[in-house]
PDB file of N, CA, C and O in Angstrom:
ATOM      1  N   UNK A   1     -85.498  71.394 212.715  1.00  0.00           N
ATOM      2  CA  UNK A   1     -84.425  70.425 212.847  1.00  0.00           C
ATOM      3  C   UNK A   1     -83.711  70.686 214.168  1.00  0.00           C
ATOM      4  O   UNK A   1     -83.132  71.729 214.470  1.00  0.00           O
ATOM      5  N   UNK A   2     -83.839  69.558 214.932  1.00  0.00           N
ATOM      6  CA  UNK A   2     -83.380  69.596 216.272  1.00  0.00           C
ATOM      7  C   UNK A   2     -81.384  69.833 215.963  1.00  0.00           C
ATOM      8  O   UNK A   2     -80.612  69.488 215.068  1.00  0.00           O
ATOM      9  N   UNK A   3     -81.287  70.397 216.932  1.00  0.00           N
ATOM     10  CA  UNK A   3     -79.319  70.287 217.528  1.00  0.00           C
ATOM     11  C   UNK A   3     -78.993  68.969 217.142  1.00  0.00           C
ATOM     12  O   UNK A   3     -77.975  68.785 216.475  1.00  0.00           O
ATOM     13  N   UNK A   4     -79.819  67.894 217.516  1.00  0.00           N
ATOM     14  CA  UNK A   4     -79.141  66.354 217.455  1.00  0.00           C
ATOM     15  C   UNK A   4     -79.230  66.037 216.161  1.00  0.00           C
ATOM     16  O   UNK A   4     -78.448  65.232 215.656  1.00  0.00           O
ATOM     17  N   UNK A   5     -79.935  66.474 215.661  1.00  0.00           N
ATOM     18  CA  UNK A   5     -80.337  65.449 213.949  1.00  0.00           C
ATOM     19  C   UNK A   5     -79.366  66.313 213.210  1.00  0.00           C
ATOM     20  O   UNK A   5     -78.879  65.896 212.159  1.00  0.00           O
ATOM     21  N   UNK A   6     -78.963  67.821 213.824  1.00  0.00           N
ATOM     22  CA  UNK A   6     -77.673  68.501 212.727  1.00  0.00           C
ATOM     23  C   UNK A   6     -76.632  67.378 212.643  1.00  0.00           C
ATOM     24  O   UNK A   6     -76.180  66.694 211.725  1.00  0.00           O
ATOM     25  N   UNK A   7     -76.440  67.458 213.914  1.00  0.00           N
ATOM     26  CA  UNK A   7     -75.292  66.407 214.756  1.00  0.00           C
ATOM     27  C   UNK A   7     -75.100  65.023 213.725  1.00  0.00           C
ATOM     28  O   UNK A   7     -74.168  64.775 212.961  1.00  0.00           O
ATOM     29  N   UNK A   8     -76.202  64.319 213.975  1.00  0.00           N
ATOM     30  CA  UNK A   8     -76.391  63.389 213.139  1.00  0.00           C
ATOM     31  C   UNK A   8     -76.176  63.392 212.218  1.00  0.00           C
ATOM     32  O   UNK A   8     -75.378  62.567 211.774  1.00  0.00           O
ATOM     33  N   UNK A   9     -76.913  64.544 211.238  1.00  0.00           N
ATOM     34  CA  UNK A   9     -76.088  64.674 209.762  1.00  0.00           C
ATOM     35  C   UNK A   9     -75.032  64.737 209.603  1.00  0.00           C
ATOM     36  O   UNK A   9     -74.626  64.023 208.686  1.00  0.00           O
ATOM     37  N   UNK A  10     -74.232  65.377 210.167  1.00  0.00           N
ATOM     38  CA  UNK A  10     -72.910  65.834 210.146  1.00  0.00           C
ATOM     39  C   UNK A  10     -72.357  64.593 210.252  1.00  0.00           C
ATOM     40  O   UNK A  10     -71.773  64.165 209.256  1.00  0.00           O
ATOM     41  N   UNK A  11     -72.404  63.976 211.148  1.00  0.00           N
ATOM     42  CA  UNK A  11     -71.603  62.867 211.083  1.00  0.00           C
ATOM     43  C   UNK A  11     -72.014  61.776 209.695  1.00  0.00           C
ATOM     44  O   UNK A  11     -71.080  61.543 208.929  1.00  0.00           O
ATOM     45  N   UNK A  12     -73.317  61.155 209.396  1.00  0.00           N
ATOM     46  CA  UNK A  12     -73.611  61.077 208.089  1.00  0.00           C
ATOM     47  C   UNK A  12     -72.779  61.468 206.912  1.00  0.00           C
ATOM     48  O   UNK A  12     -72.131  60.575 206.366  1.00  0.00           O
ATOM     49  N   UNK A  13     -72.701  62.868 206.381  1.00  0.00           N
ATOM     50  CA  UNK A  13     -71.872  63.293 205.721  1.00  0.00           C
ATOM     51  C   UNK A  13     -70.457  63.014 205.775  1.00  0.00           C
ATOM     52  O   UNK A  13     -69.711  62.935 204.799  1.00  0.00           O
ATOM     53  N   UNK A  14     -70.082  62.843 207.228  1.00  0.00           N
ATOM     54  CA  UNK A  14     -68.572  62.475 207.480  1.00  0.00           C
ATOM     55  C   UNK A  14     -68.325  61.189 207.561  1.00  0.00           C
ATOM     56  O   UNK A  14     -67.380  60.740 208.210  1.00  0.00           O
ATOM     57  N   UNK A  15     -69.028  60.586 207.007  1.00  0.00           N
ATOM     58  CA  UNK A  15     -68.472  59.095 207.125  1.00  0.00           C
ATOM     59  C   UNK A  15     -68.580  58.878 205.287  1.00  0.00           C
ATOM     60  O   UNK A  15     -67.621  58.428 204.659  1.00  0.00           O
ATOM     61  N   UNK A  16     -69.705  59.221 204.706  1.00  0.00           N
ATOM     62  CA  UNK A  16     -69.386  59.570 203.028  1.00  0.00           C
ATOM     63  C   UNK A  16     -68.455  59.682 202.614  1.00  0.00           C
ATOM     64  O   UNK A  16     -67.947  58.795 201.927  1.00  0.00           O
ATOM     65  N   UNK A  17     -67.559  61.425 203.011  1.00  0.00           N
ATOM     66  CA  UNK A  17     -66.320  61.533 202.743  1.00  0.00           C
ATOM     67  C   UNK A  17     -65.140  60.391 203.391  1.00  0.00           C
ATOM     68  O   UNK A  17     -63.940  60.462 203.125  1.00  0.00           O
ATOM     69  N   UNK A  18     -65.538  59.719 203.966  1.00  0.00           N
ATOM     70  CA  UNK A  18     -64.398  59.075 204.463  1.00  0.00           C
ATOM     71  C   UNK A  18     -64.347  57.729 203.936  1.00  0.00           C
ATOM     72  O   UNK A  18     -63.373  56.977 203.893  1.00  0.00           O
ATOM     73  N   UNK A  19     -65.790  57.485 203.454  1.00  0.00           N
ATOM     74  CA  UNK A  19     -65.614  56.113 202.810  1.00  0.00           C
ATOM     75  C   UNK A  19     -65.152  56.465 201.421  1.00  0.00           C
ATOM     76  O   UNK A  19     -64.453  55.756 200.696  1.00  0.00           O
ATOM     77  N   UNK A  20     -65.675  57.747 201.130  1.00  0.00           N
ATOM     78  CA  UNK A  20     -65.246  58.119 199.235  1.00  0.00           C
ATOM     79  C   UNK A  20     -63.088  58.186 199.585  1.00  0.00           C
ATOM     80  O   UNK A  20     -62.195  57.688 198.900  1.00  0.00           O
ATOM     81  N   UNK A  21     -63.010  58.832 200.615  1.00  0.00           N
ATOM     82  CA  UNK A  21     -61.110  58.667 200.501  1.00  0.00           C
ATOM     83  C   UNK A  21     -60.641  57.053 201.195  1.00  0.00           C
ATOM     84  O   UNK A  21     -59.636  56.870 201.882  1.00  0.00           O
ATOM     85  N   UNK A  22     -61.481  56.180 200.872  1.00  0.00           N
ATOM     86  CA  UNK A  22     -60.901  55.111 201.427  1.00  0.00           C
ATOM     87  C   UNK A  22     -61.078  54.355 200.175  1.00  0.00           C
ATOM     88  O   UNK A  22     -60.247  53.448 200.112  1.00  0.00           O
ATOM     89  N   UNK A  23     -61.598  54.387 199.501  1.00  0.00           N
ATOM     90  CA  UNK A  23     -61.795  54.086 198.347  1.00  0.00           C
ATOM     91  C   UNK A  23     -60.658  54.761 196.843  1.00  0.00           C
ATOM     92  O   UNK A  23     -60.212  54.140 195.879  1.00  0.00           O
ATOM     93  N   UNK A  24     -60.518  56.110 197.195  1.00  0.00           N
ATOM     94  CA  UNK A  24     -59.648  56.570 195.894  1.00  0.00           C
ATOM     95  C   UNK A  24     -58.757  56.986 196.586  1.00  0.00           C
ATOM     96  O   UNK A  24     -58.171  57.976 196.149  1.00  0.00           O
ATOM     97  N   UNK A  25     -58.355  56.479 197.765  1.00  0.00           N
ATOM     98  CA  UNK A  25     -56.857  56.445 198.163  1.00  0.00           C
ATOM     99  C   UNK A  25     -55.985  55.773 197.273  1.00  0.00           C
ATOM    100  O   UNK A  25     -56.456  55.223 196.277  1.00  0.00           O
ATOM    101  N   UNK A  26     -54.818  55.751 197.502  1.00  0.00           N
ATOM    102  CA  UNK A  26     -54.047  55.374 196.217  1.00  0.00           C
ATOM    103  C   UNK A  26     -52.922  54.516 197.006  1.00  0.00           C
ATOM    104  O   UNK A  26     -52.359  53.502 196.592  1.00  0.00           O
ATOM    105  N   UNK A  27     -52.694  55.318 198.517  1.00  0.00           N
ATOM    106  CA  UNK A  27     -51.889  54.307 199.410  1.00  0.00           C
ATOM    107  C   UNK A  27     -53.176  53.246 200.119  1.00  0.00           C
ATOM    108  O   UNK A  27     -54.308  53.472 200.546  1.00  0.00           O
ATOM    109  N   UNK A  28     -52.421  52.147 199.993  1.00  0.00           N
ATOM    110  CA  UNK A  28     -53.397  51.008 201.359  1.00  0.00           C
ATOM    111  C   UNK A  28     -53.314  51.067 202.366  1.00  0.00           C
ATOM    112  O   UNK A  28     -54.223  50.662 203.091  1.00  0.00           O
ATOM    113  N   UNK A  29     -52.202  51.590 202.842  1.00  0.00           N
ATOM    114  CA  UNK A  29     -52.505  52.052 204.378  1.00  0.00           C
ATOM    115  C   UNK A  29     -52.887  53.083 205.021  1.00  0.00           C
ATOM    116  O   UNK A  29     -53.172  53.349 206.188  1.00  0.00           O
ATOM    117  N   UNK A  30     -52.831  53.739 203.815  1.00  0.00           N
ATOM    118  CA  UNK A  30     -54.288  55.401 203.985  1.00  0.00           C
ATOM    119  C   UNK A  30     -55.540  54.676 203.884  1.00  0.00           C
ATOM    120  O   UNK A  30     -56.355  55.047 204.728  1.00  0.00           O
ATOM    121  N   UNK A  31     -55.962  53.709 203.072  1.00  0.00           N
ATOM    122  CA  UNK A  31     -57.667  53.230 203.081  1.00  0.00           C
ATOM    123  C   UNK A  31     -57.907  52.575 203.951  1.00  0.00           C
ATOM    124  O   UNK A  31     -59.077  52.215 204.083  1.00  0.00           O
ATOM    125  N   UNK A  32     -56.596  52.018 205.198  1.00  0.00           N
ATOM    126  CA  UNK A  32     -57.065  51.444 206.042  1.00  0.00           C
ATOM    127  C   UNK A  32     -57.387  52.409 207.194  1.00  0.00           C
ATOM    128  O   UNK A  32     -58.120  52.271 208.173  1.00  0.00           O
ATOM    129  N   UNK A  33     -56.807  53.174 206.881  1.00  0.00           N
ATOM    130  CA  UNK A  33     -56.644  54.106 208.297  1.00  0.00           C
ATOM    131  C   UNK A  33     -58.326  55.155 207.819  1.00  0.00           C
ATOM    132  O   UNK A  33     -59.077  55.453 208.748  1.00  0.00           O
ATOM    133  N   UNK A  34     -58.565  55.434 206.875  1.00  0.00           N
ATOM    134  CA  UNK A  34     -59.828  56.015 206.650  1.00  0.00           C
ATOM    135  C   UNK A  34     -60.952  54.927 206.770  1.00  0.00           C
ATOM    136  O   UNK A  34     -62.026  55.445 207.074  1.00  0.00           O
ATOM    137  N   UNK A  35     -61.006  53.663 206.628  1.00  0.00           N
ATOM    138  CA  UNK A  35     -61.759  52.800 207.067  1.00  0.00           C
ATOM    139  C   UNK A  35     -61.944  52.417 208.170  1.00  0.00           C
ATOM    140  O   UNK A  35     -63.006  51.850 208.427  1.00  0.00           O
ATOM    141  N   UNK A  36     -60.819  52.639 209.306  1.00  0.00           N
ATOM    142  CA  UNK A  36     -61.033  52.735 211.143  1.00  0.00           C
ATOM    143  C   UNK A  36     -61.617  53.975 210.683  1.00  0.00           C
ATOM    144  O   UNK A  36     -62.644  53.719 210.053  1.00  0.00           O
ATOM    145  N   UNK A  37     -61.449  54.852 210.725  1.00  0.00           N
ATOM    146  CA  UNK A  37     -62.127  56.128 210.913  1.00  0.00           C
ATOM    147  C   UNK A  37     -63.599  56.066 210.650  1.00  0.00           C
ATOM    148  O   UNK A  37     -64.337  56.631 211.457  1.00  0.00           O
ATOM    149  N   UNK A  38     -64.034  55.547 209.781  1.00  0.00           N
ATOM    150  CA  UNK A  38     -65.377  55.971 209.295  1.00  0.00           C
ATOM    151  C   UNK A  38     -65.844  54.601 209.973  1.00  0.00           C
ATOM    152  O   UNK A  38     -67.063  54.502 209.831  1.00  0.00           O
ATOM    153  N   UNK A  39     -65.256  53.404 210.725  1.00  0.00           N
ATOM    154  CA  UNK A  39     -65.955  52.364 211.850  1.00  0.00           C
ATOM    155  C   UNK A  39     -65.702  53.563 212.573  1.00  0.00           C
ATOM    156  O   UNK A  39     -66.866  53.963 212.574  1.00  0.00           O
ATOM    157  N   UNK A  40     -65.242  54.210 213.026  1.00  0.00           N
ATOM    158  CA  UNK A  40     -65.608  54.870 214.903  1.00  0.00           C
ATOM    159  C   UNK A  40     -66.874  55.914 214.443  1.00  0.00           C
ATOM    160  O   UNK A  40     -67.845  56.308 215.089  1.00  0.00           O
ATOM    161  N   UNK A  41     -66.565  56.111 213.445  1.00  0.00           N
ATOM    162  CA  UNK A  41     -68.367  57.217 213.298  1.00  0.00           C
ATOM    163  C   UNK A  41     -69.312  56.347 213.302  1.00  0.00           C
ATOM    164  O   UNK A  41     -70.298  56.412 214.037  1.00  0.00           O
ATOM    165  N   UNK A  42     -69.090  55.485 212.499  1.00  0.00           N
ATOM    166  CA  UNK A  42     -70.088  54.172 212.803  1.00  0.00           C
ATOM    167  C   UNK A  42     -70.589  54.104 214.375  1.00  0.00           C
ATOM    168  O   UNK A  42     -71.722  53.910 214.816  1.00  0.00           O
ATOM    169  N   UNK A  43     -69.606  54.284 214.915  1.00  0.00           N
ATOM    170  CA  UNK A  43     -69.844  53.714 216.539  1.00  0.00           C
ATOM    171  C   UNK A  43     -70.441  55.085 217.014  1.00  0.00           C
ATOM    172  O   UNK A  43     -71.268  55.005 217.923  1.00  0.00           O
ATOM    173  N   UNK A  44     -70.119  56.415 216.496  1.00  0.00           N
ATOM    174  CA  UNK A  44     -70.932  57.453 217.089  1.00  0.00           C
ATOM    175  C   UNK A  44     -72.420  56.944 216.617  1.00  0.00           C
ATOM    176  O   UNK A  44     -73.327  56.553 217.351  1.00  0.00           O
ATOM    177  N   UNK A  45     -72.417  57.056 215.206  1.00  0.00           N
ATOM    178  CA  UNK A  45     -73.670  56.955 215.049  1.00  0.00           C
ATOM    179  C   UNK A  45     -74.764  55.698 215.464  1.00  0.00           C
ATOM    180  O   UNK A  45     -75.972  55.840 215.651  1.00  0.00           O
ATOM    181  N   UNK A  46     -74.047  54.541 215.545  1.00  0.00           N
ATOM    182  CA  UNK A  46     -74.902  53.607 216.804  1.00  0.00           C
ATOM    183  C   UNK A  46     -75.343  54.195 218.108  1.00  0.00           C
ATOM    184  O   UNK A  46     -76.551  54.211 218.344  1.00  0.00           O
ATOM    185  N   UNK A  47     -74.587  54.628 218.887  1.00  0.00           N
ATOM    186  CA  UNK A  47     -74.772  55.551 220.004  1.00  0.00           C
ATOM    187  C   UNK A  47     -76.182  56.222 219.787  1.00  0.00           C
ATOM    188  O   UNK A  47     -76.989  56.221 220.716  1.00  0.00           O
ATOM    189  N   UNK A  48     -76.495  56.806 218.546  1.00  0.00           N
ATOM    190  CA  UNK A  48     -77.099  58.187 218.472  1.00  0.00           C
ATOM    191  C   UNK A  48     -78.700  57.628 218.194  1.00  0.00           C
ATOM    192  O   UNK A  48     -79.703  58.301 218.434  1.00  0.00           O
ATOM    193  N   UNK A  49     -78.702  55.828 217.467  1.00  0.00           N
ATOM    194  CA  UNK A  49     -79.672  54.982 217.415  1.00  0.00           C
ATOM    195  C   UNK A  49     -79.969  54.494 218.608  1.00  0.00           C
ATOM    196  O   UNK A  49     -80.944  53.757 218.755  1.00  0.00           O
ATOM    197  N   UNK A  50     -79.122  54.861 219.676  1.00  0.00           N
ATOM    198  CA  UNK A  50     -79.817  54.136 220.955  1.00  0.00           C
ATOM    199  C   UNK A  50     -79.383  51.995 220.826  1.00  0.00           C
ATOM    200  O   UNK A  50     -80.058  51.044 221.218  1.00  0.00           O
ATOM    201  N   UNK A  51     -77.890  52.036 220.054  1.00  0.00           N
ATOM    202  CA  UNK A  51     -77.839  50.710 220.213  1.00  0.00           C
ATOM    203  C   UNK A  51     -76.532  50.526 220.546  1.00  0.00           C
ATOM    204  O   UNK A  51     -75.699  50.158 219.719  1.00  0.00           O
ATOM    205  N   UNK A  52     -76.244  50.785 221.863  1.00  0.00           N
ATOM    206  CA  UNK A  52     -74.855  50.658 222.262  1.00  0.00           C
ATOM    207  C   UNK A  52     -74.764  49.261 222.735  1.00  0.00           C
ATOM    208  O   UNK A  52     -74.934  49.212 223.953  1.00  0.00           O
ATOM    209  N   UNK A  53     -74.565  48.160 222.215  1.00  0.00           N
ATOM    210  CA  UNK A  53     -74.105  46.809 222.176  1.00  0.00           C
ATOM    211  C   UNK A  53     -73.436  46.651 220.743  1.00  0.00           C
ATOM    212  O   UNK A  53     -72.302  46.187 220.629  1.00  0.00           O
ATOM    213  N   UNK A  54     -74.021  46.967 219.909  1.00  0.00           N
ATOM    214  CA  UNK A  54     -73.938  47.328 218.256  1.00  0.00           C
ATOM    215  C   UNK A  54     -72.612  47.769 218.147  1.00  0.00           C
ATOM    216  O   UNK A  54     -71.730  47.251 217.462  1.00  0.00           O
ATOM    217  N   UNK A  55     -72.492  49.146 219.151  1.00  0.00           N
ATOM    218  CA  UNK A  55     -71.752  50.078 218.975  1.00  0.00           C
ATOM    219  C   UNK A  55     -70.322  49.677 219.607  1.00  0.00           C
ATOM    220  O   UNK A  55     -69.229  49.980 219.129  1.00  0.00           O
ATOM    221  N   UNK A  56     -70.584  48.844 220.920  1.00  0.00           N
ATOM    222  CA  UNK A  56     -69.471  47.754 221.235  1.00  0.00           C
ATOM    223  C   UNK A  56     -68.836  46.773 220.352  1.00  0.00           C
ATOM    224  O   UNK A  56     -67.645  46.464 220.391  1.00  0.00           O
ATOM    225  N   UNK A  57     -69.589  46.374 219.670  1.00  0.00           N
ATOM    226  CA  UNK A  57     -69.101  45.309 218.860  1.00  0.00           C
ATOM    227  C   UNK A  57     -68.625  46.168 217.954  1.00  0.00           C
ATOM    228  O   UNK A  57     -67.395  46.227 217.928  1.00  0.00           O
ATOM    229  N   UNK A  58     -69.147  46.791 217.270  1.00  0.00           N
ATOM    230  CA  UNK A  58     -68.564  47.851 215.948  1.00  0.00           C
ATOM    231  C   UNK A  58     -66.826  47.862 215.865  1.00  0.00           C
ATOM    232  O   UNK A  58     -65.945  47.418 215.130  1.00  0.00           O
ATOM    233  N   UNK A  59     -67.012  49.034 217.682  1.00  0.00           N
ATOM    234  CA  UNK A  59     -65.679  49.460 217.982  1.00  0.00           C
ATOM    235  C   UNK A  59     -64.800  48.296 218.361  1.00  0.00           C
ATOM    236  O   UNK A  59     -63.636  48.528 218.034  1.00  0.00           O
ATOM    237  N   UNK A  60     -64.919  47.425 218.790  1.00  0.00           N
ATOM    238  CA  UNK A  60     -64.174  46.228 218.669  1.00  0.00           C
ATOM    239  C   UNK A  60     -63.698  45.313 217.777  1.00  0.00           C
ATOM    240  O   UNK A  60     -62.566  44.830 217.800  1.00  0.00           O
ATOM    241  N   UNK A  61     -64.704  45.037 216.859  1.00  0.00           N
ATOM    242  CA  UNK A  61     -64.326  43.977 215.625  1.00  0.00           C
ATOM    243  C   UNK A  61     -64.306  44.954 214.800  1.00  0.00           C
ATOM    244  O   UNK A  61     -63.172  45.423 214.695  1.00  0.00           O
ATOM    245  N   UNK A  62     -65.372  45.654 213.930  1.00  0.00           N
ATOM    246  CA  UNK A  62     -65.066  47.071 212.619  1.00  0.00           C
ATOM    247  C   UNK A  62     -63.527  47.718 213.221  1.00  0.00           C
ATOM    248  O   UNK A  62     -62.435  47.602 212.663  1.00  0.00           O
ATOM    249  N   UNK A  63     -63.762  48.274 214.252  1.00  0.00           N
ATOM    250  CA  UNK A  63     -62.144  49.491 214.124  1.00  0.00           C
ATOM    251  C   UNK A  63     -60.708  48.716 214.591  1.00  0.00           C
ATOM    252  O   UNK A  63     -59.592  48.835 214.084  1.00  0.00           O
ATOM    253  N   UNK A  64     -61.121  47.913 215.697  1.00  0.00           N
ATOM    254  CA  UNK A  64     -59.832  47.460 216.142  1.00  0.00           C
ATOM    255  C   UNK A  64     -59.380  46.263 215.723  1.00  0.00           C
ATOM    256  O   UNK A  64     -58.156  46.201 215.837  1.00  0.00           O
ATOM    257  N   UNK A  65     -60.041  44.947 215.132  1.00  0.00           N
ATOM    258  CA  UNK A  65     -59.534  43.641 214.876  1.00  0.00           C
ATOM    259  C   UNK A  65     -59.520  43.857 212.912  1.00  0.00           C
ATOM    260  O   UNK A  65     -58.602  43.517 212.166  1.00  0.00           O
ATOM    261  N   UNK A  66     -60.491  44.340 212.621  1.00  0.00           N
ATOM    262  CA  UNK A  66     -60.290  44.333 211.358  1.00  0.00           C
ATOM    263  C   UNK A  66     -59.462  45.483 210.429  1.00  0.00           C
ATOM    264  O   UNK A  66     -59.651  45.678 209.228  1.00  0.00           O
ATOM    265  N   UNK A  67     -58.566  46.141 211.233  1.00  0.00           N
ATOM    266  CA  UNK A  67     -58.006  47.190 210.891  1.00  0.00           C
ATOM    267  C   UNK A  67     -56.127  46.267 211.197  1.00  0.00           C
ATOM    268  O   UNK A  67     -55.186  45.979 210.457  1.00  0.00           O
ATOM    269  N   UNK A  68     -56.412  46.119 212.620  1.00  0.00           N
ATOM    270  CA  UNK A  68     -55.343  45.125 212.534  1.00  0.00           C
ATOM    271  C   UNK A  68     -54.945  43.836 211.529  1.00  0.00           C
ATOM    272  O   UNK A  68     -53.861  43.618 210.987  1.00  0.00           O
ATOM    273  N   UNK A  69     -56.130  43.096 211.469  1.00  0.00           N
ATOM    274  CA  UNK A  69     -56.210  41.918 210.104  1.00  0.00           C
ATOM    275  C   UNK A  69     -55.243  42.783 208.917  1.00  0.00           C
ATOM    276  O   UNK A  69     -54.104  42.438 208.603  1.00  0.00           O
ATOM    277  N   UNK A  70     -55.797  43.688 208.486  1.00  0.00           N
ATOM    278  CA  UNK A  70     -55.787  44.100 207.142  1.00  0.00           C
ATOM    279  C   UNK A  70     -54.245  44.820 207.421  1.00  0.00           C
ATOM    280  O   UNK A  70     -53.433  44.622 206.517  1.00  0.00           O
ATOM    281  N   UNK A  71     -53.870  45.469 208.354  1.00  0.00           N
ATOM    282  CA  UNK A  71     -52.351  45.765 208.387  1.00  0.00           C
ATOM    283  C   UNK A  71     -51.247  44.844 208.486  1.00  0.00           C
ATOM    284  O   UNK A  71     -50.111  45.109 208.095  1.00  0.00           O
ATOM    285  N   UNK A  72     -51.658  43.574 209.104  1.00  0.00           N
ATOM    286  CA  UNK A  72     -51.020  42.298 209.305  1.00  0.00           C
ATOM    287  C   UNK A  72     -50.881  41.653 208.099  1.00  0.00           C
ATOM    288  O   UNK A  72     -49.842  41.143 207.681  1.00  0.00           O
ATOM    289  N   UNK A  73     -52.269  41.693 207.383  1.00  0.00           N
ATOM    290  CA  UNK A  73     -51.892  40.808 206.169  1.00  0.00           C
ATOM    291  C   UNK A  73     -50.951  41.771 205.203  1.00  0.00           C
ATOM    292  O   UNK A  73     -49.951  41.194 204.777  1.00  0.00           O
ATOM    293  N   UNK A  74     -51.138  43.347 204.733  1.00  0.00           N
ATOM    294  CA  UNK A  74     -50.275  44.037 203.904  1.00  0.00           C
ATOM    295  C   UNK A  74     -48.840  43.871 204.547  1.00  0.00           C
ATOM    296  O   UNK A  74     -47.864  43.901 203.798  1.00  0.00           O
ATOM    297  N   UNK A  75     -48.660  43.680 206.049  1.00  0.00           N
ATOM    298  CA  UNK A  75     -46.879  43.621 206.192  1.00  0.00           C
ATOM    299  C   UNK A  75     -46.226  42.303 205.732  1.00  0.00           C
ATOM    300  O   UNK A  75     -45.023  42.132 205.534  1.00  0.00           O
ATOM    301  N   UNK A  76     -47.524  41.116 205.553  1.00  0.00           N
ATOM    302  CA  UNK A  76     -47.221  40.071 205.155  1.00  0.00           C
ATOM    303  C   UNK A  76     -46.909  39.868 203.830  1.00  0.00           C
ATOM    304  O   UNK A  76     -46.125  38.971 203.518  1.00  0.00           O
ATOM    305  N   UNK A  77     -47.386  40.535 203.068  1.00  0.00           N
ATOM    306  CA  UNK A  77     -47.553  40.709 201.553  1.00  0.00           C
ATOM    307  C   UNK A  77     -46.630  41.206 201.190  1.00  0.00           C
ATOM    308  O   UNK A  77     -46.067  40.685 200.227  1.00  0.00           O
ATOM    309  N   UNK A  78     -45.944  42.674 201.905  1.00  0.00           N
ATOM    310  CA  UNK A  78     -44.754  43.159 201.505  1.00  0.00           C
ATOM    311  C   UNK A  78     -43.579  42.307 202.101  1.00  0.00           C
ATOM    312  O   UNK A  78     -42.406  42.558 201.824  1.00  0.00           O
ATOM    313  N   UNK A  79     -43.830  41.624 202.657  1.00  0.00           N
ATOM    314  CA  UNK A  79     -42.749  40.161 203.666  1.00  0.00           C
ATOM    315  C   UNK A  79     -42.084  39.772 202.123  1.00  0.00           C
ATOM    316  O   UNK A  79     -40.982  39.994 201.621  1.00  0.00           O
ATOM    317  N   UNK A  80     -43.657  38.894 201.504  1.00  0.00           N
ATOM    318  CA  UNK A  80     -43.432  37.751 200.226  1.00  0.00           C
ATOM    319  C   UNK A  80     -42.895  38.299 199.121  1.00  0.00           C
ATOM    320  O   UNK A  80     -42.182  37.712 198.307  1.00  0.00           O
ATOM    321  N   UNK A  81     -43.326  39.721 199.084  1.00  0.00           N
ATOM    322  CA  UNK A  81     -42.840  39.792 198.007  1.00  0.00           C
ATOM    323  C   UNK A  81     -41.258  40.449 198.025  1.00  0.00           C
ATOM    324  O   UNK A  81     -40.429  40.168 197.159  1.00  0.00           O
ATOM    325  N   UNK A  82     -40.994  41.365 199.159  1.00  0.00           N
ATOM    326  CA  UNK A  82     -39.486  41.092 199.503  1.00  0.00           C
ATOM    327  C   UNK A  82     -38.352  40.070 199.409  1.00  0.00           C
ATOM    328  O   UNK A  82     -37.168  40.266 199.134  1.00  0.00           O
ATOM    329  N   UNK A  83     -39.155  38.643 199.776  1.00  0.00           N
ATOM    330  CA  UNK A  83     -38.347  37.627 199.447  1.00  0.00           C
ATOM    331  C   UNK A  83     -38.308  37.099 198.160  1.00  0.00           C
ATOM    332  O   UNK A  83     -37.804  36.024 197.837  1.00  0.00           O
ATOM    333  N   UNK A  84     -38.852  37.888 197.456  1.00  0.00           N
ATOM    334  CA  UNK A  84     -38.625  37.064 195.959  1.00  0.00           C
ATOM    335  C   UNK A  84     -37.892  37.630 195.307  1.00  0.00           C
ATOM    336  O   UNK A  84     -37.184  37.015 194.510  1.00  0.00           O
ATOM    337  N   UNK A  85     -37.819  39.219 195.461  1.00  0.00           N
ATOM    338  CA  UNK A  85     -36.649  39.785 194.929  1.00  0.00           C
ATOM    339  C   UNK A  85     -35.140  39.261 194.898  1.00  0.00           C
ATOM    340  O   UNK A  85     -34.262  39.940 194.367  1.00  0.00           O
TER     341      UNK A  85
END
């Protein structure tokens, strides 16, 4: 087993754990923030396939627009339901 394929695993494994705490997080803005996280391993591990266009888009729409979406819509949510109180 080459240096790179450890590498590789490792990151493998670290995106598991990160999707398993994005999932039994209990705050939503902890599962969002572990869900950017485990898109930028994503983007290592495109890199490591030799598909850095993939890996552009990943890090652009996966970590940065859809991390924003999903924080925009929860400040919105806590907006509505503020006003009903």
């Amino acid at each position: 087993m080459t240096n790179m394929s450890i590498f590789e695993l490792f990151i493998g494994l670290t995106m598991i754990v990160f999707a398993f705490l994005a999932i039994e997080s209990k705050k939503i803005v902890n599962s969002i923030i572990y869900l950017s996280i485990l898109s930028m391993f994503s983007v290592i591990s495109f890199i490591f396939m030799r598909a850095p266009d993939v890996a552009i888009t990943e890090a652009v729409v996966g970590s940065g627009l859809v991390s924003a979406l999903f924080i925009v819509t929860l400040i919105m949510i806590n907006k509505k339901v503020g006003d009903k109180k």
